[in-house]
ZADO-1210 file (C-alpha; in nm, 4 decimals, padded with zeros to 6 digits):
<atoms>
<atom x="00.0000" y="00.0000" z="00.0000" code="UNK" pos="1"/>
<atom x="00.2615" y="00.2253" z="00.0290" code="UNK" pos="2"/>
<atom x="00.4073" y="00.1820" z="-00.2903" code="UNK" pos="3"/>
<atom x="00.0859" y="00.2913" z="-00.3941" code="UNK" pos="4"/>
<atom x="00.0528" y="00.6315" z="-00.2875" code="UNK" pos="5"/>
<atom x="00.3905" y="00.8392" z="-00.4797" code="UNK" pos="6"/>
<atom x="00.2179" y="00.6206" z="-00.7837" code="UNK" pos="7"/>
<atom x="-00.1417" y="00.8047" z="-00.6851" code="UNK" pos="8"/>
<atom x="00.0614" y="01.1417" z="-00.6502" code="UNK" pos="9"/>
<atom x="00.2243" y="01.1027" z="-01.0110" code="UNK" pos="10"/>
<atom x="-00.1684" y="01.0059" z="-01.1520" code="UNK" pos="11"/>
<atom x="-00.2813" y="01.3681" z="-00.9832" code="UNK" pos="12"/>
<atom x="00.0212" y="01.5801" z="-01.1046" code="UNK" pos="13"/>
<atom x="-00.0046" y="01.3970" z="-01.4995" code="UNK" pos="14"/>
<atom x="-00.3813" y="01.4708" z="-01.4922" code="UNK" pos="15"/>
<atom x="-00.3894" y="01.8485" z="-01.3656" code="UNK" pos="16"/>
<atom x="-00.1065" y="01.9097" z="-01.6437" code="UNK" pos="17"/>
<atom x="-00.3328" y="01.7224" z="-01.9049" code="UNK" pos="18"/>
<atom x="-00.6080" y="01.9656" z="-01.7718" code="UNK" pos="19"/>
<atom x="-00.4370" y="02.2700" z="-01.8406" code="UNK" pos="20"/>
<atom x="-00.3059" y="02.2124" z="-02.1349" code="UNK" pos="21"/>
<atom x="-00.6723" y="02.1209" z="-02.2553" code="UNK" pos="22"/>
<atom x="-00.7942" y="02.4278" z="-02.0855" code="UNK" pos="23"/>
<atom x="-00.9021" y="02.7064" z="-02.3915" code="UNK" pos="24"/>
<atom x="-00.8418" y="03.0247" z="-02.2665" code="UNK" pos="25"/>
<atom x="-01.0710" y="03.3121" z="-02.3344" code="UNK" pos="26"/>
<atom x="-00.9809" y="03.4996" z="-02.6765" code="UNK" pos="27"/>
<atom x="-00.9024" y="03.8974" z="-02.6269" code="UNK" pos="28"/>
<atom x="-01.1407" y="04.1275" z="-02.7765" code="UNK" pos="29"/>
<atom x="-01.3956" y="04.3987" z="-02.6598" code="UNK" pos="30"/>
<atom x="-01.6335" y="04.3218" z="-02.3739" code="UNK" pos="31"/>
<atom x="-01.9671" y="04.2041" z="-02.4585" code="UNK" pos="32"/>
<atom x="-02.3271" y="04.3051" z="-02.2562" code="UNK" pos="33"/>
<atom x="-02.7116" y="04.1635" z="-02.2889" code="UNK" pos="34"/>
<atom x="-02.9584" y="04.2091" z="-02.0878" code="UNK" pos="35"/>
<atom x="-03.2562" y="03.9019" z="-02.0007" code="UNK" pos="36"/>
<atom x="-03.5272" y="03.9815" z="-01.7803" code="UNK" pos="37"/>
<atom x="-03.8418" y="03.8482" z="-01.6490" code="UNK" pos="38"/>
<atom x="-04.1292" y="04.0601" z="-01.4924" code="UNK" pos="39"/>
<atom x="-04.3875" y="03.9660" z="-01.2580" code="UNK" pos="40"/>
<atom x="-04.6237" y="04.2818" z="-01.1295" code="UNK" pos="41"/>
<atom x="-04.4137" y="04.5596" z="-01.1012" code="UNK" pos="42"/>
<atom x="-04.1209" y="04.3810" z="-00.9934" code="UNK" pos="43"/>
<atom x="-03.8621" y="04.3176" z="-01.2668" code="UNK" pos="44"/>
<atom x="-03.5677" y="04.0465" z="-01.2407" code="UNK" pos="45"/>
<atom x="-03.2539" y="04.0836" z="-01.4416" code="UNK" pos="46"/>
<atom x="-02.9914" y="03.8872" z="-01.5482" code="UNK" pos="47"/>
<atom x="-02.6278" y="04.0502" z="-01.7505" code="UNK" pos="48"/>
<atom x="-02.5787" y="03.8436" z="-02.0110" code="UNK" pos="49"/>
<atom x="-02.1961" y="03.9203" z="-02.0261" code="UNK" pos="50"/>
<atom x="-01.8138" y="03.8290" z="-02.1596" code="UNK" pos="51"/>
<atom x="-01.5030" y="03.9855" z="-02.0115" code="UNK" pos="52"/>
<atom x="-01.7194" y="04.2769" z="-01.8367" code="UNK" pos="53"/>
<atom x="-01.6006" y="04.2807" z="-01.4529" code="UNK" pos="54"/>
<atom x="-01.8256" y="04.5988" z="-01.3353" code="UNK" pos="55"/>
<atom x="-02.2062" y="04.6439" z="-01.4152" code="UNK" pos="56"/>
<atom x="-02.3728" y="04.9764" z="-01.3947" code="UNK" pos="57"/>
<atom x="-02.7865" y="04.9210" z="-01.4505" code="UNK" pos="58"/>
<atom x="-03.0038" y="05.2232" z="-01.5190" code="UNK" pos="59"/>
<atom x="-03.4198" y="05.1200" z="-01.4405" code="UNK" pos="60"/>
<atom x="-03.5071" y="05.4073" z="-01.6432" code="UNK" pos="61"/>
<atom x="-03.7618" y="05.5600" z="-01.3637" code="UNK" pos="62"/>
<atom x="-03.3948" y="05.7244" z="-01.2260" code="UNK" pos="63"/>
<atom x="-03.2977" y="05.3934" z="-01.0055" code="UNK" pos="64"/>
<atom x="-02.9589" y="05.2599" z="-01.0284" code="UNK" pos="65"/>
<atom x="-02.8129" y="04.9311" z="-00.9360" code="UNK" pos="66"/>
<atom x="-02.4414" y="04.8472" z="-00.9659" code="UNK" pos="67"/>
<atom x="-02.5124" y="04.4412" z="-00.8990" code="UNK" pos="68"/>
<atom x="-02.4373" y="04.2067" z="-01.1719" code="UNK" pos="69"/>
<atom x="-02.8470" y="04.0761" z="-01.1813" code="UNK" pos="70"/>
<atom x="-03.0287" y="04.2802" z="-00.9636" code="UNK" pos="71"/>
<atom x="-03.4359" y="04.2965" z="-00.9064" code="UNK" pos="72"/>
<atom x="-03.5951" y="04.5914" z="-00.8887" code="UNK" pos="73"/>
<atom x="-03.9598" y="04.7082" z="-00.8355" code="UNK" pos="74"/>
<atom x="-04.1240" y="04.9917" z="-01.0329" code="UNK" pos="75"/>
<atom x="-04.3426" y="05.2463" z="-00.8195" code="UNK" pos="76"/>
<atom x="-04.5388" y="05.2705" z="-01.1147" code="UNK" pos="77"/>
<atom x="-04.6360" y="05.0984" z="-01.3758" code="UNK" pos="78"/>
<atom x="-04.5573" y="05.2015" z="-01.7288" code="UNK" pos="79"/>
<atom x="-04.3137" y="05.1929" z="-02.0162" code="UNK" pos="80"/>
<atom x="-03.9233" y="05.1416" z="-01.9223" code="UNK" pos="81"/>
<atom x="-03.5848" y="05.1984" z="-02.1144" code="UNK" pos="82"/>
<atom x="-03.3738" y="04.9850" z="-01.9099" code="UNK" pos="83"/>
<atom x="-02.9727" y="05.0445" z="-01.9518" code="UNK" pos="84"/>
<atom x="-02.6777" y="04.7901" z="-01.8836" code="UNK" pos="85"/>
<atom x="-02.3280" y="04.9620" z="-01.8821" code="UNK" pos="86"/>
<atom x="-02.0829" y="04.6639" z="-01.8063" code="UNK" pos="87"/>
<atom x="-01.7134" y="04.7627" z="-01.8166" code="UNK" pos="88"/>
<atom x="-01.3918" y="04.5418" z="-01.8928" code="UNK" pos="89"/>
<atom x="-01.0652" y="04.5283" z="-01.6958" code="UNK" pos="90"/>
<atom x="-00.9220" y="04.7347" z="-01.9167" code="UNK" pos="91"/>
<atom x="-01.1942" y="05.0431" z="-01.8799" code="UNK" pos="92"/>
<atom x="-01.3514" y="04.9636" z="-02.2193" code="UNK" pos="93"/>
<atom x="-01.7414" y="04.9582" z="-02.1657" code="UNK" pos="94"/>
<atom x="-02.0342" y="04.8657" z="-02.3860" code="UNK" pos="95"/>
<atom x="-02.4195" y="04.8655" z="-02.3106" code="UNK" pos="96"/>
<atom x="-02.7102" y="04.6925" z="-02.3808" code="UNK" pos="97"/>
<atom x="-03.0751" y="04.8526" z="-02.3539" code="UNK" pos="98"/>
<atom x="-03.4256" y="04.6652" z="-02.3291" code="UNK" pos="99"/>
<atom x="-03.7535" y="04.8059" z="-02.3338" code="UNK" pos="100"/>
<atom x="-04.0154" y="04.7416" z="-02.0651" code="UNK" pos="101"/>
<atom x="-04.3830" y="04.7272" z="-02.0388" code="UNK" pos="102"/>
<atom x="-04.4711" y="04.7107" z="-01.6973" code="UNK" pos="103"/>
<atom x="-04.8283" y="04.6403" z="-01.5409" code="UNK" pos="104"/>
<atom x="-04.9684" y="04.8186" z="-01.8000" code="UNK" pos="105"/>
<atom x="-05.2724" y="04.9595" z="-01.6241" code="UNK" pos="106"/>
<atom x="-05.6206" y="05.0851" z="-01.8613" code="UNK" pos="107"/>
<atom x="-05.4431" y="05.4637" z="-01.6993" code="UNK" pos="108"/>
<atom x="-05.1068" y="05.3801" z="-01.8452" code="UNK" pos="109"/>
<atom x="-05.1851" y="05.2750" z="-02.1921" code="UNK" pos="110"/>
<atom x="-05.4429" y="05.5771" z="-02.2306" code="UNK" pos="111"/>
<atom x="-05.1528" y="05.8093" z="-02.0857" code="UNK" pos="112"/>
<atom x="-04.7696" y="05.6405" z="-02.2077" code="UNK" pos="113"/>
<atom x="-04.7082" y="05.6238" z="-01.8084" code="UNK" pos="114"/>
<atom x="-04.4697" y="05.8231" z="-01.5955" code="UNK" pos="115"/>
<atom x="-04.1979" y="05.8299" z="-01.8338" code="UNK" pos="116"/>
<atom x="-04.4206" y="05.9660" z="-02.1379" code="UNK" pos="117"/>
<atom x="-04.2958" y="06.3770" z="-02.0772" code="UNK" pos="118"/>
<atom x="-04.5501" y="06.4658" z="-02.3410" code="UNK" pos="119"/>
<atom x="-04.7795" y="06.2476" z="-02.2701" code="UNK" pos="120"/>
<atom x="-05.0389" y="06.0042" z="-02.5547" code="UNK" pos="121"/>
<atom x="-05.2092" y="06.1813" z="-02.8223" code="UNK" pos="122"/>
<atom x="-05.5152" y="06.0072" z="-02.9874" code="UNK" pos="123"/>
<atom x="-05.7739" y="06.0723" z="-03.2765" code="UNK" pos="124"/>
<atom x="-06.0885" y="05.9383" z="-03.3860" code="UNK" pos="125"/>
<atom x="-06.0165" y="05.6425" z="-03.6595" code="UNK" pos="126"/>
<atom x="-06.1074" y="05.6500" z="-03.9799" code="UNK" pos="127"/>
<atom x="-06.0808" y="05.2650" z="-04.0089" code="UNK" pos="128"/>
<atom x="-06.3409" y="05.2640" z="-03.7097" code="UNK" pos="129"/>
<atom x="-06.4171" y="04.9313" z="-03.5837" code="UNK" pos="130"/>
<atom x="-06.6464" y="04.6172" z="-03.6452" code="UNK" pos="131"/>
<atom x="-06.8125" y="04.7438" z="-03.3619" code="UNK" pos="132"/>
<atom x="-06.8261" y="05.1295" z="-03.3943" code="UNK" pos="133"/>
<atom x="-07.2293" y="05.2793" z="-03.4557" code="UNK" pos="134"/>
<atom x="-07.4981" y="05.5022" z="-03.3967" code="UNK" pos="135"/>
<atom x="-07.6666" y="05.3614" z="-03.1682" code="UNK" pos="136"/>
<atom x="-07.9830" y="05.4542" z="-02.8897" code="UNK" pos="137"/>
<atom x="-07.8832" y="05.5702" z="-02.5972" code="UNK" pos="138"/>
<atom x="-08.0841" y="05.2847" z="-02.4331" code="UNK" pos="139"/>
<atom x="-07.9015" y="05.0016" z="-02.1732" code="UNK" pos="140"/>
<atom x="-07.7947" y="04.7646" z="-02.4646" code="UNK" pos="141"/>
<atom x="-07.6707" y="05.0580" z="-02.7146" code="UNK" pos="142"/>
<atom x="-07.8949" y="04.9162" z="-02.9618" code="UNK" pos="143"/>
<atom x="-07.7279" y="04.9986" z="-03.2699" code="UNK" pos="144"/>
<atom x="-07.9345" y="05.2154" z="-03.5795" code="UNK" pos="145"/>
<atom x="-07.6291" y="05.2202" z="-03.8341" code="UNK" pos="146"/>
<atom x="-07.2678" y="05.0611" z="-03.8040" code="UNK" pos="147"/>
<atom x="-06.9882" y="05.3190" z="-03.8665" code="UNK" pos="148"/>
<atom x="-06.7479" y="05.1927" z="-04.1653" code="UNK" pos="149"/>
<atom x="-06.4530" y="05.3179" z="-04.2842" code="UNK" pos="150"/>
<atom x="-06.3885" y="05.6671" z="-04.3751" code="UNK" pos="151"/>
<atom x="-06.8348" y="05.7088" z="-04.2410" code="UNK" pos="152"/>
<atom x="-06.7499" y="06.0877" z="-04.1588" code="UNK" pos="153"/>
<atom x="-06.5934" y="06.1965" z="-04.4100" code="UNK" pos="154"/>
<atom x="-06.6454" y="06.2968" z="-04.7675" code="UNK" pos="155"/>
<atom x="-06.7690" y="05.9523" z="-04.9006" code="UNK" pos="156"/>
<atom x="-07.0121" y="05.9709" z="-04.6114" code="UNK" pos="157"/>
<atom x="-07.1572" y="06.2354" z="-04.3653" code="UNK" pos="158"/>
<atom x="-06.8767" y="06.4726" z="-04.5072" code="UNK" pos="159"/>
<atom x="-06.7822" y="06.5497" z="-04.2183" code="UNK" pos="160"/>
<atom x="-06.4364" y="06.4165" z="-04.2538" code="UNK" pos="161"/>
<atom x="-06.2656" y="06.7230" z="-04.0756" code="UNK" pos="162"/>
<atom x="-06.3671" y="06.4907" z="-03.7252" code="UNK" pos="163"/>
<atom x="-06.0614" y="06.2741" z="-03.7866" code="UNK" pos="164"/>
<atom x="-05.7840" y="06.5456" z="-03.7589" code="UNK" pos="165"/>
<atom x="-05.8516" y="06.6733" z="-03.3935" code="UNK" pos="166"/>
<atom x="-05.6048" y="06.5332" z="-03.1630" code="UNK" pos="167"/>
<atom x="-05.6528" y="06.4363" z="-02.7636" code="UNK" pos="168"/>
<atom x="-05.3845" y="06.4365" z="-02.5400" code="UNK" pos="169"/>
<atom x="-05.3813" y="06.2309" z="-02.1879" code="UNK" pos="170"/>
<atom x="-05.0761" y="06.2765" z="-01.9513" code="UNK" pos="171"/>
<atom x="-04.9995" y="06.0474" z="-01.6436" code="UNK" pos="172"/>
<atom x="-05.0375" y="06.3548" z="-01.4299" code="UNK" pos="173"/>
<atom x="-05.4018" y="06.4115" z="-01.5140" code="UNK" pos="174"/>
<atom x="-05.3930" y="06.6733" z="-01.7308" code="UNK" pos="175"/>
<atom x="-05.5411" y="06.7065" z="-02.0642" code="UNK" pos="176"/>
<atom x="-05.4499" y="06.8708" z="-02.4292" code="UNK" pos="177"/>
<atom x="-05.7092" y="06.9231" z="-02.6565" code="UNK" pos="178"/>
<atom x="-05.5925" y="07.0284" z="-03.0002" code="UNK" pos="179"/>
<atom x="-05.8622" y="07.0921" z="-03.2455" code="UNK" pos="180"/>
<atom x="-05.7015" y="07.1594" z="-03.6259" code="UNK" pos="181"/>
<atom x="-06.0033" y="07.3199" z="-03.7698" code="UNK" pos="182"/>
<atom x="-06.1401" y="07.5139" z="-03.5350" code="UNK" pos="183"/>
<atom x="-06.3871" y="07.3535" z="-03.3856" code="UNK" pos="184"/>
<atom x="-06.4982" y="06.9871" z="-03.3171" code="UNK" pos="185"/>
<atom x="-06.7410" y="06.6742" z="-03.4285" code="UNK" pos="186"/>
<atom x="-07.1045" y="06.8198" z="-03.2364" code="UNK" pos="187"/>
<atom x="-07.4308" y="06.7315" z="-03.2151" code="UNK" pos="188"/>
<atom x="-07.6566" y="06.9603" z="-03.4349" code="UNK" pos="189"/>
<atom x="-07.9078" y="07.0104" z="-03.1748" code="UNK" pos="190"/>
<atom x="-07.6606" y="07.1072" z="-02.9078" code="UNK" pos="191"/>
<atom x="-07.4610" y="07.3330" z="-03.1152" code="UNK" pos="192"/>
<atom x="-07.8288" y="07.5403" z="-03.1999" code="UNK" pos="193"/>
<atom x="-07.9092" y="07.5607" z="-02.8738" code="UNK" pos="194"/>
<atom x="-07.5778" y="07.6802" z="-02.6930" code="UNK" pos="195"/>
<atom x="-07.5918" y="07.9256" z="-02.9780" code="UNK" pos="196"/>
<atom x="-07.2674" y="07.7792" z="-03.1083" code="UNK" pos="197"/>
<atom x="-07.1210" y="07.8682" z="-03.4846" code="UNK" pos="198"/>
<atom x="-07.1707" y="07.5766" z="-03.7500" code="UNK" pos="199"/>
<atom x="-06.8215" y="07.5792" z="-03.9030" code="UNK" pos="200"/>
<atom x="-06.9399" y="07.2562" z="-04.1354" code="UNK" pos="201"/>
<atom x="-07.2415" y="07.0717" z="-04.1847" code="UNK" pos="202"/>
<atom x="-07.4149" y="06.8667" z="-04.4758" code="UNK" pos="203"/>
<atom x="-07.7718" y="06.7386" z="-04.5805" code="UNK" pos="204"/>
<atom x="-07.6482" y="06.3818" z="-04.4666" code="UNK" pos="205"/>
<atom x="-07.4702" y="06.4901" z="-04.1304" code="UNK" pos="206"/>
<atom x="-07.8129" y="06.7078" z="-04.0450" code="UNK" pos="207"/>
<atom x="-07.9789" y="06.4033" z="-04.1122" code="UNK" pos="208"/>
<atom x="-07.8253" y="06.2299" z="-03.8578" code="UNK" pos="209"/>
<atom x="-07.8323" y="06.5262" z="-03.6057" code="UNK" pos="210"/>
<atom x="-07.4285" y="06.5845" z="-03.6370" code="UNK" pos="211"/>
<atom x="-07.2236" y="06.8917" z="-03.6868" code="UNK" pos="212"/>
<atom x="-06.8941" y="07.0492" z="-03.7046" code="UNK" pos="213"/>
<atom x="-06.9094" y="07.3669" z="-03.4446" code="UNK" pos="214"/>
<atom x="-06.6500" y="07.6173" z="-03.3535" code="UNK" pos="215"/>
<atom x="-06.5001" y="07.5337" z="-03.0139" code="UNK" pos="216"/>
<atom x="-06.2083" y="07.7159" z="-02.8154" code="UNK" pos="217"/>
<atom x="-05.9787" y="07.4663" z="-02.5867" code="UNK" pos="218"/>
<atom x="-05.9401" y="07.4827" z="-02.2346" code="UNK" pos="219"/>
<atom x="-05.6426" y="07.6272" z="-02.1284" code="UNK" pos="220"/>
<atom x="-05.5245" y="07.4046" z="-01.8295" code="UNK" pos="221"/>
<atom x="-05.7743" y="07.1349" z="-01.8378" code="UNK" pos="222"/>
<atom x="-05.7623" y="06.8170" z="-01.6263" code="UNK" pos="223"/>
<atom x="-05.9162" y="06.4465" z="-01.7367" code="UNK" pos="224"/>
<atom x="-06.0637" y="06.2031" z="-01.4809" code="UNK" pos="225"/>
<atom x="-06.0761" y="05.8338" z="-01.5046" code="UNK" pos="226"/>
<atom x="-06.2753" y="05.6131" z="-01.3217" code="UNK" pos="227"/>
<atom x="-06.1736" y="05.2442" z="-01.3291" code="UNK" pos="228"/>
<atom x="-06.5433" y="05.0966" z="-01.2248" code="UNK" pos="229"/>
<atom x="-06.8731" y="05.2521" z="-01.1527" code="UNK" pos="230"/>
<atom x="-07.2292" y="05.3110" z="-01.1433" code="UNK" pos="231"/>
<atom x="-07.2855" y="05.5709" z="-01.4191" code="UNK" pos="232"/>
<atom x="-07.6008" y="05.7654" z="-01.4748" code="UNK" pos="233"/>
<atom x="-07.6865" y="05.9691" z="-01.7515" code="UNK" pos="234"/>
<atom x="-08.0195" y="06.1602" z="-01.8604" code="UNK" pos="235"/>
<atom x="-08.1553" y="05.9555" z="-02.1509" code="UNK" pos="236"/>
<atom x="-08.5154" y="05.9285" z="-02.3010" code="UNK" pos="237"/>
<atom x="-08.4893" y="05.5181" z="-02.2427" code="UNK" pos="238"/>
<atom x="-08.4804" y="05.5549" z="-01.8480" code="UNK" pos="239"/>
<atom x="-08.7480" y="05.5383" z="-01.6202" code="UNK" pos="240"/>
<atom x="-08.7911" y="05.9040" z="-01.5033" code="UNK" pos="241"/>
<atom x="-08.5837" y="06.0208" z="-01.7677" code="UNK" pos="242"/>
<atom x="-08.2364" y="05.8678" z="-01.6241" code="UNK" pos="243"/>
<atom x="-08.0694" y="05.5361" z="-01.7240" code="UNK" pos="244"/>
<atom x="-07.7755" y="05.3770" z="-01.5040" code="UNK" pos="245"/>
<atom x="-07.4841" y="05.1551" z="-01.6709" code="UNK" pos="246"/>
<atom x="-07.3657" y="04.9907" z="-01.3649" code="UNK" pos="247"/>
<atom x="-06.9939" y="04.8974" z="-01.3318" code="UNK" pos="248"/>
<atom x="-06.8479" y="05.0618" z="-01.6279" code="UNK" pos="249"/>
<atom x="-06.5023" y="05.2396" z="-01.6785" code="UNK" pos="250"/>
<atom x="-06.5617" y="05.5828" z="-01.7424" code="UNK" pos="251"/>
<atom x="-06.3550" y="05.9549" z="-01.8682" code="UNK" pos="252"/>
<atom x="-06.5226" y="06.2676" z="-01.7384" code="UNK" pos="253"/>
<atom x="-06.3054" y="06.6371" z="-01.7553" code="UNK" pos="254"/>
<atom x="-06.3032" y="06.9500" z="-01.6144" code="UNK" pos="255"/>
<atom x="-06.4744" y="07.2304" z="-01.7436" code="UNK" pos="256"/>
<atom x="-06.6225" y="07.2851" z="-02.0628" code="UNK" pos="257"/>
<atom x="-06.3973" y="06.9784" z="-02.2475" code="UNK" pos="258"/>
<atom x="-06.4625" y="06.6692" z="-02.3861" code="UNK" pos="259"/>
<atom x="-06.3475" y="06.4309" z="-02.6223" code="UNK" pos="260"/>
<atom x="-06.4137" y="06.3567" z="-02.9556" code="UNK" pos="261"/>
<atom x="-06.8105" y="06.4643" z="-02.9711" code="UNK" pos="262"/>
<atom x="-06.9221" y="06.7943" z="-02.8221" code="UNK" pos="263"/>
<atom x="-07.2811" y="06.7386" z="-02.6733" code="UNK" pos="264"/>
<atom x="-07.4626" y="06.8127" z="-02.3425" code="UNK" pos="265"/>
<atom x="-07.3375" y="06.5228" z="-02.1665" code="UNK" pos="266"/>
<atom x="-06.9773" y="06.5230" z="-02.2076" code="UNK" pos="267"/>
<atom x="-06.8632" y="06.2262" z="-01.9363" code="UNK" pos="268"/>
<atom x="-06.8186" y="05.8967" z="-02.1357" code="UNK" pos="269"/>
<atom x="-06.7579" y="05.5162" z="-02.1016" code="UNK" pos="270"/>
<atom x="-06.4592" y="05.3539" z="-02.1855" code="UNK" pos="271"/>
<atom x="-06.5728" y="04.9827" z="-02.3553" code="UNK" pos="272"/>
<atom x="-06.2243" y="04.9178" z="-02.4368" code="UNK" pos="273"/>
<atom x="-05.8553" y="05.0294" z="-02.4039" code="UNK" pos="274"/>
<atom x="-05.5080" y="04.8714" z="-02.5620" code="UNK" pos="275"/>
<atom x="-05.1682" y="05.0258" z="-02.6535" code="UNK" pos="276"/>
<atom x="-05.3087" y="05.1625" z="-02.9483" code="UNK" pos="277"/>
<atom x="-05.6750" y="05.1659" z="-02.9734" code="UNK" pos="278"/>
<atom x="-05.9780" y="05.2927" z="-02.7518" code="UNK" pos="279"/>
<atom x="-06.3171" y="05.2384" z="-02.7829" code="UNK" pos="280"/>
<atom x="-06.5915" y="05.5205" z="-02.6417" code="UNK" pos="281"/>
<atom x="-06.9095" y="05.5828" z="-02.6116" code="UNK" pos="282"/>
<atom x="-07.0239" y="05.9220" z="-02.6547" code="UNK" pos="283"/>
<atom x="-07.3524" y="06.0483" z="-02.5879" code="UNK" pos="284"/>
<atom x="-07.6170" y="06.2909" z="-02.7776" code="UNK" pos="285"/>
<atom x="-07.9216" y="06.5049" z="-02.7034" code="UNK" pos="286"/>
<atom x="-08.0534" y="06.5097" z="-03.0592" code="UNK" pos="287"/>
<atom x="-08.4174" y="06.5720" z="-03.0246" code="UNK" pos="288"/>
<atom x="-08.5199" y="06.9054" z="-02.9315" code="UNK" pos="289"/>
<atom x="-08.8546" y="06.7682" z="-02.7721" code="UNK" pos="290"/>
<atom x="-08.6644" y="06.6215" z="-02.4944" code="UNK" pos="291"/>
<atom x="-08.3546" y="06.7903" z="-02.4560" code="UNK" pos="292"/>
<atom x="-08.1506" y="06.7777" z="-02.2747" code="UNK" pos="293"/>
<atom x="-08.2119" y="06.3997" z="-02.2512" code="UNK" pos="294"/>
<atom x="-07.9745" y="06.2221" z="-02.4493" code="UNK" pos="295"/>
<atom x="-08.1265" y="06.0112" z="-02.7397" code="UNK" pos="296"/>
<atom x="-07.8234" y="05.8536" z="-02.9117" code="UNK" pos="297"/>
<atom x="-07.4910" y="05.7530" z="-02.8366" code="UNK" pos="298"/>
<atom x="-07.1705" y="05.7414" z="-03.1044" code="UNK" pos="299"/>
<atom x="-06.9675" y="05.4189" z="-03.0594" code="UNK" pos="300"/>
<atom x="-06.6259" y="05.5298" z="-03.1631" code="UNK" pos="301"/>
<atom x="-06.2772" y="05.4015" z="-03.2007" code="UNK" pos="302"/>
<atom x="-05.9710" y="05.6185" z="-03.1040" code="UNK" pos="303"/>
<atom x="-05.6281" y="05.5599" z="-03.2357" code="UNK" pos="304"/>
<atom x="-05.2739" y="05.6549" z="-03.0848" code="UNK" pos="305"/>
<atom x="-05.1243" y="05.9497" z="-03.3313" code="UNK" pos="306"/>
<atom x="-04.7682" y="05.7793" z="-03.3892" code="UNK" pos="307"/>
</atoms>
C-alpha cells in the first residue's frame, strides 16, 4: 500500500497538467453586454448576459440605479421602461445593452404612455373605425341604428371628414391637451343650436343624422378624470324618469367645458375598451329638441394613438 501512494501522486500531477493544457483560454477582444429579464407585477428580475465585463452599472429608467451584476428591482409605477446595462472590462472599455419594458400596463397607463411619457399620448378618432363602432340609442344595450365603416365621416359619407384630424392628449399627471385643427370639433346639431354655437361645417347627410362640425375654443389648463369601475347615470329618453344607469363601467369625465371627440350636453363617457393603441368610447347625444336635454343617441367610436 505504500508503494501505492507516490504512484497516486504522479496520476494527480499527470492529470492536472493534461487539464491545463486542454484548458481554452478566453480569446481577447472587446467586452460584450445583454440584458434578459423576467417581470412579474411591477417587480422586474434581471440577469447581464456578459463576456469579459467585470463591473455592471444598470439604469431602471424611472432614475434607479443598481451596480449588482443581476439585480431585481420594483417599479413604483407601472408604465413603459428603457432599461440600460453599462458593463465595463478590466481594461476600462465599456459597452451597453438597452431593453424596453412594459410594466403592469394599467387601462391609466396605456391611455396616458405612463410616468416616463414627458408629453404624454395623443389620440384621434379612426377612420378605419371598428367592427363594432355605430350610432346607436342611448338605451341600456346601445342598440345599434347604423354601423360606422370606414372613412363614415368623411367625404364619401356624412362629409364630415374634418372629425378625424382633432387630436386628444392624456398625460400620467391628469392633465389634458385638446388640439382641435379646424377650429372647432365633431357636435351634435341640436346642441350646437341651442348653446348658440357657430356651425363651421355641416351637410344634408350629417343634419340628417343630427351631427355637426361647431366652432369650439380649448381649455387652457384642463384636467381628465378616469374612473376604473362605476355606477354611471346619464339623462336619456330610455330611463325610467328620464335617467338610465350603466352599472360597473369604466368611465372619462373632464373639467370644465372639455370633452373628447363629440361635443354634446353630456360630455362624461364610457370607456368599452382600451389597448396600446386603440380605444373604444361611447359618446352620448341630445338630438331631439322635444326632450332635450335627454340624451337620445350615443356614437360608438374608435380612437387611435397618433404615432
Amino acid at each position: 500500500m505504500k508503494k501505492l501512494i507516490p504512484f497516486a501522486g504522479l496520476l494527480i500531477v499527470v492529470g492536472m497538467a493534461l487539464f491545463q493544457s486542454c484548458k481554452k483560454e478566453e480569446p481577447a477582444g472587446p467586452p460584450k453586454a445583454a440584458i434578459f429579464y423576467s417581470i412579474d407585477g411591477k417587480q422586474a428580475a434581471f440577469t447581464a448576459l456578459t463576456k469579459r465585463v467585470v463591473t455592471y452599472k444598470w439604469d431602471f429608467g424611472d432614475g434607479k440605479t443598481s451596480a449588482d451584476k443581476d439585480p431585481v428591482h420594483v417599479y413604483t409605477d407601472g408604465g413603459y421602461y428603457k432599461v440600460t446595462l453599462t458593463g465595463t472590462a478590466a481594461d476600462g472599455v465599456s459597452v451597453s445593452s438597452e431593453a424596453n419594458l412594459a410594466v403592469a400596463l394599467t387601462p391609466y397607463v396605456l391611455m396616458t404612455g405612463g410616468p416616463t411619457a414627458a408629453n404624454g399620448k395623443t389620440w384621434k378618432l379612426s377612420g378605419a373605425h371598428s367592427s363594432k363602432d355605430a350610432f346607436a340609442n342611448a338605451d341600456a344595450t346601445f342598440s345599434v341604428v347604423a354601423p360606422l365603416s370606414t372613412g363614415i365621416l368623411g367625404d364619401a359619407g356624412v362629409g364630415l371628414g374634418w372629425v378625424y384630424d382633432d387630436q386628444y392628449t392624456f398625460k400620467f399627471d391628469g392633465s389634458y391637451v385638446h388640439t382641435p385643427q379646424h377650429g372647432g370639433s365633431f357636435a351634435g346639431l341640436v346642441n350646437t343650436m341651442v348653446t348658440g354655437k357657430t356651425i363651421l361645417k355641416a351637410t344634408e347627410t350629417s343634419q340628417q343624422y343630427g351631427l355637426c362640425y361647431a366652432a369650439y375654443t380649448p381649455q387652457a389648463g384642463a384636467t381628465f378624470t378616469y374612473v376604473e369601475k362605476e355606477d354611471f347615470t346619464i339623462g336619456s329618453v330610455y330611463g325610467a324618469g328620464g335617467a338610465l344607469t350603466f352599472p360597473g363601467v369604466s368611465t372619462l369625465d373632464f373639467s370644465g367645458t372639455e370633452f373628447i371627440g363629440f361635443m354634446d350636453n353630456q360630455r362624461k363617457v364610457i370607456i368599452q375598451e382600451i389597448t396600446d393603441n386603440t380605444m373604444r368610447l361611447v359618446l352620448f347625444m341630445a338630438a331631439a329638441p322635444k326632450y332635450f336635454p335627454l340624451n337620445t343617441h350615443a356614437l360608438i367610436l374608435t380612437f387611435e394613438v397618433v404615432k
